[in-house]
C-alpha angles and dihedrals in degrees: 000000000000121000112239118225128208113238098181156344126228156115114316103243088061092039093048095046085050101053088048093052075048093054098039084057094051095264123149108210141167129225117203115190108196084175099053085043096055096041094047086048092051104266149126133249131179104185134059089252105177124142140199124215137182146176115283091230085056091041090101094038096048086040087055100051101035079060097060088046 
């Protein structure tokens, strides 16, 4: 079982546009909302805190391509 890595960390809108151009390019990836988790549990969050994670064998392919985006 592969380790994920996170590659960043930012509004959903960016997070979500950049694991699509991922998955059109045959990239698994894995977006974790902390916003989205603390609302639905009841709780309060100030800041746009979405991640985007990969497989570590994917990390220099997805780099690669997140940079020419």
């Amino acid at each position: 079982m592969s380790e994920h890595i996170k590659l960043m960390t930012d509004s959903a809108i960016v997070i979500n546009r950049k694991a699509q151009l991922l998955e059109e390019q045959g990239i698994a990836s894995i977006v974790k909302n902390n916003t989205e988790s603390a609302r639905l549990a009841g709780f309060g969050s100030f800041s746009d805190d979405v991640e985007l994670f990969v497989a570590e064998t994917d990390v220099k392919k997805a780099l690669e391509l997140l940079s020419d985006s």
